[in-house]
N, C-alpha and C positions, 0 to 999 in steps of 0.2 A: 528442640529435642524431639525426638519423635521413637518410638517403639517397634525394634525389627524382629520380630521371632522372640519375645521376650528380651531382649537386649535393649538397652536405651541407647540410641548412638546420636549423633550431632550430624548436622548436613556439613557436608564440607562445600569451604568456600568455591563463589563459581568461580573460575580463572578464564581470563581472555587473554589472549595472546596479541602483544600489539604488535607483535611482527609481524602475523599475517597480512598479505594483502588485501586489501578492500577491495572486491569485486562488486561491480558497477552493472545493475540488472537491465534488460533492453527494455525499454518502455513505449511501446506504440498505441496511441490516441486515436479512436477510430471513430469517427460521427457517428451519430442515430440519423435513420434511415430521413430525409425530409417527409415530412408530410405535407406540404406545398410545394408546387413547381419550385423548381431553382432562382426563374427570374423576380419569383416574387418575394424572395427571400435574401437577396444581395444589398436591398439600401437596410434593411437591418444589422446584415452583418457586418457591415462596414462602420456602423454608428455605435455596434456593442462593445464596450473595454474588459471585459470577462467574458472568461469559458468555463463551463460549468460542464461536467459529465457525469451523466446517467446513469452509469456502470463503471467500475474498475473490476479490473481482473488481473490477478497477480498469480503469477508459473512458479511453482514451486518444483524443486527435481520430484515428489513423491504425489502431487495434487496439483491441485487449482483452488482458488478463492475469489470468488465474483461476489463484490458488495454493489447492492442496486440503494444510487442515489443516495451516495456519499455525502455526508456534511463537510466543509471543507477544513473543520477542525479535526475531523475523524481523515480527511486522506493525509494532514500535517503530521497526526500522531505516527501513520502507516508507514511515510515516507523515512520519518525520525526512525523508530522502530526495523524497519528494513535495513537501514543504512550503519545502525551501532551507536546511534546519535543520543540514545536515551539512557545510555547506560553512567 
């Protein structure tokens, strides 16, 4: 319950609609910059089984959101979250 102008009124329930389409947002990965040549840096890459990013940044039609160095519980929750997956 909450108080609007003297009035006591009730939140009304959220409603989703499950017939709208699910639109699927473009998602592009983009390295940080090397800080050592290229060639010194190819037997690592090859032996690493994870990738890990520095920054995400998510395009909203009205903004941007760039989270610096992401836990990969916090980009799960994001991804959940973006998607309708938490609800």
């Amino acid at each position: 319950l909450r108080q609007n102008e003297g009035r006591i009124s009730r939140r009304l329930p959220v409603t989703t609609s499950s017939d709208t389409g699910v639109e699927l947002l473009p998602v592009e990965i983009t390295p940080d910059e090397p800080k050592e040549p290229v060639a010194a840096l190819t037997p690592s890459l090859s032996t690493q089984t994870t990738v890990s990013a520095s920054s995400c940044k998510v395009e909203f039609r009205h903004g941007n959101m760039t989270l610096e160095n992401p836990s990969p519980e916090l980009l799960t929750v994001l991804i959940r979250e973006l998607t309708g997956r938490g609800r």
